[in-house]
NUGU-482807 format. One record per residue (C-alpha): residue number from 1; x, z, y. Coordinates in Angstrom, 3 decimals, padded with zeros to 6 digits. Layout:
N
+-----+----------+----------+----------+
!   n !       c1 !       c3 !       c2 !
+-----+----------+----------+----------+
! NUM !        X !        Z !        Y !
...
+-----+----------+----------+----------+
END
This chain:
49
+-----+----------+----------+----------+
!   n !       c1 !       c3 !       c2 !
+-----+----------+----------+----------+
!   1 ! -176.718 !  052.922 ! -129.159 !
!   2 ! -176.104 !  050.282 ! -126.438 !
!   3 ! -175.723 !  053.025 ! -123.934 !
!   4 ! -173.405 !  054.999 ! -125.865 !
!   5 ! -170.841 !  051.810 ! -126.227 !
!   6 ! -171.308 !  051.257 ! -122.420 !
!   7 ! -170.380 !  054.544 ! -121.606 !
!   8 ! -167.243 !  054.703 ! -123.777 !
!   9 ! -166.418 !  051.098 ! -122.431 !
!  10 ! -166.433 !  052.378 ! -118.725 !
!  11 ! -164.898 !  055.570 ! -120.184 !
!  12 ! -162.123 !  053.441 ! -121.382 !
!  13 ! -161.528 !  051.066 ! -118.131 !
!  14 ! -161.907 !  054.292 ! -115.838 !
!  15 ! -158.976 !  056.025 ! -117.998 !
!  16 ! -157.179 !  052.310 ! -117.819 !
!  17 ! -157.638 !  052.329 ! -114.016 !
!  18 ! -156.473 !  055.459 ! -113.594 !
!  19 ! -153.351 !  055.451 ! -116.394 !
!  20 ! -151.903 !  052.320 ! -113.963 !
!  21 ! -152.775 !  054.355 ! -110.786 !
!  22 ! -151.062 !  057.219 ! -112.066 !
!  23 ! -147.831 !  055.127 ! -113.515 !
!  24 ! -147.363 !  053.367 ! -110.035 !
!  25 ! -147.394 !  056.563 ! -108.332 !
!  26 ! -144.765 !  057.687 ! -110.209 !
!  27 ! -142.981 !  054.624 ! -110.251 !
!  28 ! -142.929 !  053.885 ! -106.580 !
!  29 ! -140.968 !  056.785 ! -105.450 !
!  30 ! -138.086 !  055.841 ! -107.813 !
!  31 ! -137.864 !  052.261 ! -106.522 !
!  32 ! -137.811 !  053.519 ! -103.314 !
!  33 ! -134.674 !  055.945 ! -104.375 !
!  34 ! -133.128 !  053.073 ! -105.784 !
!  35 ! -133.370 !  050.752 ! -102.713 !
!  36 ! -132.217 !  053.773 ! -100.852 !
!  37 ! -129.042 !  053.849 ! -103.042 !
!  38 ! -128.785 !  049.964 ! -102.881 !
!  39 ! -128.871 !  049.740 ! -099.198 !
!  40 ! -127.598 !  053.095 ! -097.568 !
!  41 ! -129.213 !  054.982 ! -095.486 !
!  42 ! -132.226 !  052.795 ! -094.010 !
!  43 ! -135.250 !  053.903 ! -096.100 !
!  44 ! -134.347 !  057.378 ! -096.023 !
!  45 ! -134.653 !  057.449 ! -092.577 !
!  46 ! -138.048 !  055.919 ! -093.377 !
!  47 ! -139.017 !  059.191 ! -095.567 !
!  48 ! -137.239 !  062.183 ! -092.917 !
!  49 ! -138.829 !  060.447 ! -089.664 !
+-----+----------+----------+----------+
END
């Protein structure tokens, strides 16, 4: 029984870990187009180099 609640408590962080991973990923490029908007031209230059 224990090792059936420690595998569904690392099953549970791991899917955590992953769900915030995942969310950042997707969030970061839309910062970055927002700066880009904000500021001009500077970080695109950053993403065509």
């Amino acid at each position: 029984m224990k090792l059936i609640k420690d595998i569904s408590i690392g099953k549970l962080l791991f899917l955590f870990i992953f769900a915030l991973i995942v969310g950042f990923s997707s969030m970061l490029p839309m910062v970055f187009l927002y700066n880009a908007v904000d500021s001009g031209q500077r970080i695109n230059a950053l993403f065509y180099c």
